[in-house]
Backbone atoms as SQL, in Angstrom:
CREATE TABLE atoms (id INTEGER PRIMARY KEY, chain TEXT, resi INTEGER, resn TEXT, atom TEXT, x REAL, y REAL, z REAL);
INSERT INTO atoms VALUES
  (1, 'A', 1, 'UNK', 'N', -12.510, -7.172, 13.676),
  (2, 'A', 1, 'UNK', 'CA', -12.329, -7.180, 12.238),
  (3, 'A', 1, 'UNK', 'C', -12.688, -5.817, 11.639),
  (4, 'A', 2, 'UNK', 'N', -14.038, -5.144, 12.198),
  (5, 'A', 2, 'UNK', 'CA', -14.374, -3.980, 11.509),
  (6, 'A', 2, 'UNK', 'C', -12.868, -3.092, 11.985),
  (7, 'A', 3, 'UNK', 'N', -12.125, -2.913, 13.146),
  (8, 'A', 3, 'UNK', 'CA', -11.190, -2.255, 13.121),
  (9, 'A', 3, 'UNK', 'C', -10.056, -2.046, 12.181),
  (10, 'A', 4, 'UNK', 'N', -9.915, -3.188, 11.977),
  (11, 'A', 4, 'UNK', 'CA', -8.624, -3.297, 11.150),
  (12, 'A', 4, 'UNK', 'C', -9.016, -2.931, 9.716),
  (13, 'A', 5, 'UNK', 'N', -10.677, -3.099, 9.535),
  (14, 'A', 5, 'UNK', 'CA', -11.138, -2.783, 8.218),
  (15, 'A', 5, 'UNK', 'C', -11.172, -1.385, 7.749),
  (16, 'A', 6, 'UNK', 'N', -11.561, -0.740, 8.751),
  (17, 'A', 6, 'UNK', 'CA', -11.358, 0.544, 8.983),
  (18, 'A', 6, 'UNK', 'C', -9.962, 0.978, 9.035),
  (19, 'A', 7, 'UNK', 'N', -8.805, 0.593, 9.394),
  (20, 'A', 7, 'UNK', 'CA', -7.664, 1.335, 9.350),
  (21, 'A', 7, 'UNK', 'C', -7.104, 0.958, 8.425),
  (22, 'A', 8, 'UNK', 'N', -7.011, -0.384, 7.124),
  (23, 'A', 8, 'UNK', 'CA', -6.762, -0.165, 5.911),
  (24, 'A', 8, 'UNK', 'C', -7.712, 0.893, 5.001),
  (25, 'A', 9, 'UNK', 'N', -9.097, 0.550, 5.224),
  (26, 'A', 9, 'UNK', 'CA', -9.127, 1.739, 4.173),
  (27, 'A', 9, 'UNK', 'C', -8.964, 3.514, 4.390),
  (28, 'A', 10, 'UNK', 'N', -8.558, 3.981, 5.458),
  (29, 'A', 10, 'UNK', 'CA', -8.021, 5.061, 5.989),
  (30, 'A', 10, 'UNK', 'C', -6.349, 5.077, 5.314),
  (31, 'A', 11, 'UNK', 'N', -6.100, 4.006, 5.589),
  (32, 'A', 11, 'UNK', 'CA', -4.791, 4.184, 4.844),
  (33, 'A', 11, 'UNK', 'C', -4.874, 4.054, 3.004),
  (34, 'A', 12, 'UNK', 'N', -5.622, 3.403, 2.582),
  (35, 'A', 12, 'UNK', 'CA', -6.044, 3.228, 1.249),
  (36, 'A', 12, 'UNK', 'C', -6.219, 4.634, 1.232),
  (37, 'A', 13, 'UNK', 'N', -7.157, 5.544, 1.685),
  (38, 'A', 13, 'UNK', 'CA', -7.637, 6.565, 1.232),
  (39, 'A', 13, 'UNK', 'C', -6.276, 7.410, 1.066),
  (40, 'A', 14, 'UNK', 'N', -5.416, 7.635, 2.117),
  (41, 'A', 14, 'UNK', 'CA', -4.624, 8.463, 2.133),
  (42, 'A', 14, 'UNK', 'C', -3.345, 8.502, 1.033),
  (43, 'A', 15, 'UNK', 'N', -2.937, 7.072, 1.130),
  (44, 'A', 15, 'UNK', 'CA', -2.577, 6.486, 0.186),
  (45, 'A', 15, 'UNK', 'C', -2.746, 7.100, -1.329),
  (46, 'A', 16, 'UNK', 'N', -3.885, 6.946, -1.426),
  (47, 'A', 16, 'UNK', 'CA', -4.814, 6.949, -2.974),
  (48, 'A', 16, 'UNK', 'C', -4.356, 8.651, -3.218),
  (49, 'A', 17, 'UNK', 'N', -4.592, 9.213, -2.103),
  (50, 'A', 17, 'UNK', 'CA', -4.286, 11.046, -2.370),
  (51, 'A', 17, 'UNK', 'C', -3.522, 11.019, -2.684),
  (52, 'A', 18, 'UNK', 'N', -2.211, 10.838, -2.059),
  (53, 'A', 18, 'UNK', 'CA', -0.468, 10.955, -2.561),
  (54, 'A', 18, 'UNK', 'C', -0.192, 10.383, -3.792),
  (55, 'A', 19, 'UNK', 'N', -0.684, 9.097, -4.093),
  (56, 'A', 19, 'UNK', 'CA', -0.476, 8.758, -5.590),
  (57, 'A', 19, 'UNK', 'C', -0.727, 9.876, -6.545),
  (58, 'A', 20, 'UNK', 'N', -1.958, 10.022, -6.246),
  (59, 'A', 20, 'UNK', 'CA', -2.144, 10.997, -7.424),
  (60, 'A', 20, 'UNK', 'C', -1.653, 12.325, -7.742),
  (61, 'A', 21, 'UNK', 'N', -0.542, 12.665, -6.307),
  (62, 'A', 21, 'UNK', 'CA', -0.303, 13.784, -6.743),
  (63, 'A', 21, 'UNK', 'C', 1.411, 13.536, -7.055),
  (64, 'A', 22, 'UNK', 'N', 1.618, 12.155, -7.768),
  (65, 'A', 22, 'UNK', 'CA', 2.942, 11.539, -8.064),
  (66, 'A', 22, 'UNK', 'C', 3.623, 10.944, -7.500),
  (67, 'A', 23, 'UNK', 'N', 3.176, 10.576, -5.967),
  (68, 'A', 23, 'UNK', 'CA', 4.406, 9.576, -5.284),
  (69, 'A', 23, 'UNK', 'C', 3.924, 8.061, -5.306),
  (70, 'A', 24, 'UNK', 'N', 5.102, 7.592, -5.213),
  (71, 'A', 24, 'UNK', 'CA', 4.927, 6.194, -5.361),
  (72, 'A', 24, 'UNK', 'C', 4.267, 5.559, -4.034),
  (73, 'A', 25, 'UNK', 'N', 3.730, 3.825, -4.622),
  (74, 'A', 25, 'UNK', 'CA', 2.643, 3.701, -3.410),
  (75, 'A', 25, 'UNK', 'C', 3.602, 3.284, -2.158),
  (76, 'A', 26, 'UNK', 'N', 4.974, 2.891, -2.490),
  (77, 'A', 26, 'UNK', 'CA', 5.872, 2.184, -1.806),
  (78, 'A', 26, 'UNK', 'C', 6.386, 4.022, -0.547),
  (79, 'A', 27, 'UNK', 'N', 6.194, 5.050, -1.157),
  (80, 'A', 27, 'UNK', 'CA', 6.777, 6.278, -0.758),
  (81, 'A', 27, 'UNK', 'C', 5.588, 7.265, -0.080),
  (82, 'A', 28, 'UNK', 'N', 4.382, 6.767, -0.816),
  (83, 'A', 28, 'UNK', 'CA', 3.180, 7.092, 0.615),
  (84, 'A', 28, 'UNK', 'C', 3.074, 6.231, 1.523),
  (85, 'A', 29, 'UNK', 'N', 3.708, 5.336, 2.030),
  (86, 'A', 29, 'UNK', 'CA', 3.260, 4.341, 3.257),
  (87, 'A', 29, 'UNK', 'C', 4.559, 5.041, 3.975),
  (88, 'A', 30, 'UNK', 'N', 5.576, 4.917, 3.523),
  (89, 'A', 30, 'UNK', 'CA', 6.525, 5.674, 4.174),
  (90, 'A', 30, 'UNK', 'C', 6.061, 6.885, 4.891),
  (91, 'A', 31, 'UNK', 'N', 5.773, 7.764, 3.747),
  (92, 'A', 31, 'UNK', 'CA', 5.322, 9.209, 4.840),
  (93, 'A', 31, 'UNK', 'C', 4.338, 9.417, 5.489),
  (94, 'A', 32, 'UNK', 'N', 3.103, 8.146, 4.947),
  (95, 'A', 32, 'UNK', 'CA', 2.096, 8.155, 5.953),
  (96, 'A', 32, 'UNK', 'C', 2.457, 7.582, 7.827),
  (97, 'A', 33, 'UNK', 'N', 3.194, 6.761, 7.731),
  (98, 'A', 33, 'UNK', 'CA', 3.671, 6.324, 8.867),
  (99, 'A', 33, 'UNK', 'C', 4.899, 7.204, 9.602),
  (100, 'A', 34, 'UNK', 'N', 5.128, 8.131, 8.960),
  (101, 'A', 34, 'UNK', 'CA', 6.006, 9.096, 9.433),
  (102, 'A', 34, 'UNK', 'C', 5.215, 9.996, 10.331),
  (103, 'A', 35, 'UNK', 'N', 3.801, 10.379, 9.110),
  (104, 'A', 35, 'UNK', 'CA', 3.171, 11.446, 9.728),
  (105, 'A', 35, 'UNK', 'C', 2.114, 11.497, 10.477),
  (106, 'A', 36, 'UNK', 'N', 1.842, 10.093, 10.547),
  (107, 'A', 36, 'UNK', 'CA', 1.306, 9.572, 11.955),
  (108, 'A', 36, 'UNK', 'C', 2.038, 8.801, 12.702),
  (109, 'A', 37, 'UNK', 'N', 3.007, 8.745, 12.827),
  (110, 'A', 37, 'UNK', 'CA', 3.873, 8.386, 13.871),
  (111, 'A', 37, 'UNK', 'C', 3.862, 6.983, 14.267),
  (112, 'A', 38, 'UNK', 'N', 3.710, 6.521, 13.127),
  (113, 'A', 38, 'UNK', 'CA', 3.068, 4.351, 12.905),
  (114, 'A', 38, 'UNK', 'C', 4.405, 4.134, 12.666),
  (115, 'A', 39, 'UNK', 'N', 4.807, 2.674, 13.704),
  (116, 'A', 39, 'UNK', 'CA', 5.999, 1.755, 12.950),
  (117, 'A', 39, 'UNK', 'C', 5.575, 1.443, 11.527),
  (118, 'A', 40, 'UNK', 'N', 6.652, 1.626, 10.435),
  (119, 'A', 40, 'UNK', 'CA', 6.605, 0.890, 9.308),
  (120, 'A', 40, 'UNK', 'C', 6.401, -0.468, 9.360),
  (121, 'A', 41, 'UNK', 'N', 6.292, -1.419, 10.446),
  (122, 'A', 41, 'UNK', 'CA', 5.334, -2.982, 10.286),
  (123, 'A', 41, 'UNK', 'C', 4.336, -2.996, 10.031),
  (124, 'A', 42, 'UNK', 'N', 3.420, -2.126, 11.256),
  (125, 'A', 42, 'UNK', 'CA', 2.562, -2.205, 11.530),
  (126, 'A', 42, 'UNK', 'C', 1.558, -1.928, 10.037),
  (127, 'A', 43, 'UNK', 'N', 2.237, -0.719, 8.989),
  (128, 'A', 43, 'UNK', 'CA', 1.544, -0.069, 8.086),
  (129, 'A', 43, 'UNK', 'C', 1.522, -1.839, 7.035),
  (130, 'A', 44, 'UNK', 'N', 2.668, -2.294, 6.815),
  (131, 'A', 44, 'UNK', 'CA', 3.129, -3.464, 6.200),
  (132, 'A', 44, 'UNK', 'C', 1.727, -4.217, 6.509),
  (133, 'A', 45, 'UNK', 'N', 1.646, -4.599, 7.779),
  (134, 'A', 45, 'UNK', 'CA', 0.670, -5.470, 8.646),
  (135, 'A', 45, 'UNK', 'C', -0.851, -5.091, 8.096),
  (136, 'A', 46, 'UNK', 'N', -0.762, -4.215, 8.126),
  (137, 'A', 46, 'UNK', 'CA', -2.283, -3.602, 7.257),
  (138, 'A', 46, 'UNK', 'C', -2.397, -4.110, 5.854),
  (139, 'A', 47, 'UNK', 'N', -1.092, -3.409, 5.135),
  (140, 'A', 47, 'UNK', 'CA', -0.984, -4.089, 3.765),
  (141, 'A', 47, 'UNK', 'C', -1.495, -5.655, 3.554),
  (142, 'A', 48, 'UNK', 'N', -0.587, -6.078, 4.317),
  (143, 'A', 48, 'UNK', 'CA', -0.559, -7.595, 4.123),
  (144, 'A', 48, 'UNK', 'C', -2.111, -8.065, 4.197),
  (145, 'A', 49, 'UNK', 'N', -2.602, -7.684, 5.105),
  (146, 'A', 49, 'UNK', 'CA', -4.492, -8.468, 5.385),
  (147, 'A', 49, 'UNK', 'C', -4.980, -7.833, 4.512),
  (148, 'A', 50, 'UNK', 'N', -4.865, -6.783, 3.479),
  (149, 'A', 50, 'UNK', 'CA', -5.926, -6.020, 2.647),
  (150, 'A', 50, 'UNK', 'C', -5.251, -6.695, 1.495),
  (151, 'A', 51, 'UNK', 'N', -6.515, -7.334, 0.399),
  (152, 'A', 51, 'UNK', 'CA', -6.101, -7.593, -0.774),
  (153, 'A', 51, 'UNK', 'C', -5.613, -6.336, -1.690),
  (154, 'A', 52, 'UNK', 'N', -6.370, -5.321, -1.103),
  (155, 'A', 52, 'UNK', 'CA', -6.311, -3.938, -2.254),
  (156, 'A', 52, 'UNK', 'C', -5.438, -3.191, -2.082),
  (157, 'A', 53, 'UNK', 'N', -4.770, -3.413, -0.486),
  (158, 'A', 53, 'UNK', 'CA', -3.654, -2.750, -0.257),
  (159, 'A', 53, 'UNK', 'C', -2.183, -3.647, -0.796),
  (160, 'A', 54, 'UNK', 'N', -2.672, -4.866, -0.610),
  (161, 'A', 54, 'UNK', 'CA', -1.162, -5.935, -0.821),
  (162, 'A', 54, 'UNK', 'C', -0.767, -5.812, -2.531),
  (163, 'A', 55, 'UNK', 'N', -2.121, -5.673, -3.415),
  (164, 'A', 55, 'UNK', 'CA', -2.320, -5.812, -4.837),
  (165, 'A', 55, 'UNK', 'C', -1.690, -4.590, -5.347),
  (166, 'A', 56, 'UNK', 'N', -2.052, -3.404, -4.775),
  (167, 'A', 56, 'UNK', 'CA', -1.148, -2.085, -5.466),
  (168, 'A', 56, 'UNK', 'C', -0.070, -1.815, -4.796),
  (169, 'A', 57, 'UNK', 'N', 0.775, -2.416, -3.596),
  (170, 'A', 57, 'UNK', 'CA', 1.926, -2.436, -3.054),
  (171, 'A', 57, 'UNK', 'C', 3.002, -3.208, -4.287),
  (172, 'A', 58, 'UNK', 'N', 1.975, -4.585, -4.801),
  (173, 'A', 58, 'UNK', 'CA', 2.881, -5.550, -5.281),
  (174, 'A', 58, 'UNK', 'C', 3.195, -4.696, -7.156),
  (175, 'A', 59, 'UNK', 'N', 1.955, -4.189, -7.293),
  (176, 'A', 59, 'UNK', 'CA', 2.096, -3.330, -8.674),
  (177, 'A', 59, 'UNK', 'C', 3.278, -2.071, -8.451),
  (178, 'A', 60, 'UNK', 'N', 3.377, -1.740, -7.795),
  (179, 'A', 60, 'UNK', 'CA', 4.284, -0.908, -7.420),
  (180, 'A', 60, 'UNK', 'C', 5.794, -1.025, -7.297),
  (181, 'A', 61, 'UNK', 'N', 5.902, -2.653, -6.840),
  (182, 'A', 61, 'UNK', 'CA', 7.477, -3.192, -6.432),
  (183, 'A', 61, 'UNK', 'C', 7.834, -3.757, -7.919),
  (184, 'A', 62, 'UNK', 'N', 6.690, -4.407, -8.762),
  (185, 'A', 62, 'UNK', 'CA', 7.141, -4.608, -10.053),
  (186, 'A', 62, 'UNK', 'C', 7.167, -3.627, -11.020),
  (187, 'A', 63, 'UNK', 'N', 6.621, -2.248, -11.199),
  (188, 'A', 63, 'UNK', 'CA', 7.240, -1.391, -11.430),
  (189, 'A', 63, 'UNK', 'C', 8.099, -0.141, -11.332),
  (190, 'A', 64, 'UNK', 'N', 8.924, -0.621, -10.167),
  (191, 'A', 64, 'UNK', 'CA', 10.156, -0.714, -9.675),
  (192, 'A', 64, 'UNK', 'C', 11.191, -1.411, -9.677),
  (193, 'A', 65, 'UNK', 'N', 10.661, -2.316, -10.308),
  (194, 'A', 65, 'UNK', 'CA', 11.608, -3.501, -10.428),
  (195, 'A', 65, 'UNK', 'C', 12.315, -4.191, -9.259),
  (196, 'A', 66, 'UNK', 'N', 11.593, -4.160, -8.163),
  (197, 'A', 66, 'UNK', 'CA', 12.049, -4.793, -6.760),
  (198, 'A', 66, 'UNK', 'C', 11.737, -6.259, -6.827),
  (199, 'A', 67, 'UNK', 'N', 10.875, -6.365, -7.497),
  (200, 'A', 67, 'UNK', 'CA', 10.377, -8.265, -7.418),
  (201, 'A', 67, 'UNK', 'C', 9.791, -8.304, -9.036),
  (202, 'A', 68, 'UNK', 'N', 10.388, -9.602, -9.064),
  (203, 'A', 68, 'UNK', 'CA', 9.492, -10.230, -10.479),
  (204, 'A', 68, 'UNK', 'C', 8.202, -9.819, -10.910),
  (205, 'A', 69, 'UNK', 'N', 8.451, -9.714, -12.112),
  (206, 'A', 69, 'UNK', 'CA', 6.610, -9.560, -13.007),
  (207, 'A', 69, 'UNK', 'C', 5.843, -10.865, -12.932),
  (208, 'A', 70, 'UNK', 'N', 4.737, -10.813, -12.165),
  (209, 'A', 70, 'UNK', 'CA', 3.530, -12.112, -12.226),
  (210, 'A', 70, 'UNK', 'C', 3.199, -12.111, -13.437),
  (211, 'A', 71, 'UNK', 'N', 3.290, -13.200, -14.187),
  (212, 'A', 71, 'UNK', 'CA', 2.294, -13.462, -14.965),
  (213, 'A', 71, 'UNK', 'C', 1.060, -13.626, -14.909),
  (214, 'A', 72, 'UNK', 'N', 0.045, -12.816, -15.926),
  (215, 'A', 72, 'UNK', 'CA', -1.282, -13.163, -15.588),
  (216, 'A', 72, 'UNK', 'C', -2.055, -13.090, -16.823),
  (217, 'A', 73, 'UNK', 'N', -3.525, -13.936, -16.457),
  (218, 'A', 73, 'UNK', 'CA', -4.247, -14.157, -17.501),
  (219, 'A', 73, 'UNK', 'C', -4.824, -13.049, -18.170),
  (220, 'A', 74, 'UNK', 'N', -4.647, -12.810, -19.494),
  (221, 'A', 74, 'UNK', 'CA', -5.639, -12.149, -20.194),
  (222, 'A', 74, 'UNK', 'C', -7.546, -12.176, -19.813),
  (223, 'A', 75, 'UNK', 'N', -7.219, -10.814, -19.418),
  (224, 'A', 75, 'UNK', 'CA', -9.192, -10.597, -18.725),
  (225, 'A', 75, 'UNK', 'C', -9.590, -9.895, -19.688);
């Protein structure tokens, strides 16, 4: 478990860099798995078990307009 915990937030981190310097989160998993030489599942596969990775993947596809807007409660 600590493994896999460790290689989402390695990817979170890297992730988190490229955003900020304007790419989308859907377009850093891409080039992160390019530039480490990762099948695009496998990066998916990470996504998927990390809430923090699946949560700003899914913010990302809805503003893109790839999938429906969730409704959610006023916090």
């Amino acid at each position: 478990m600590e493994l896999e915990d460790s290689k989402s937030e390695q990817l979170l981190i890297a992730i988190t860099e490229l955003m900020e310097s304007g790419v989308s989160f859907l377009d850093a998993c891409i080039h992160y798995a390019d530039t480490y030489d990762i099948e695009i599942e496998i990066i998916g596969e990470i996504i998927r078990r990390s809430q923090v990775l699946a949560a700003k993947a899914r913010e990302d596809a809805e503003s893109l307009r790839l999938v429906e807007k969730m409704h959610r409660l006023p916090v």
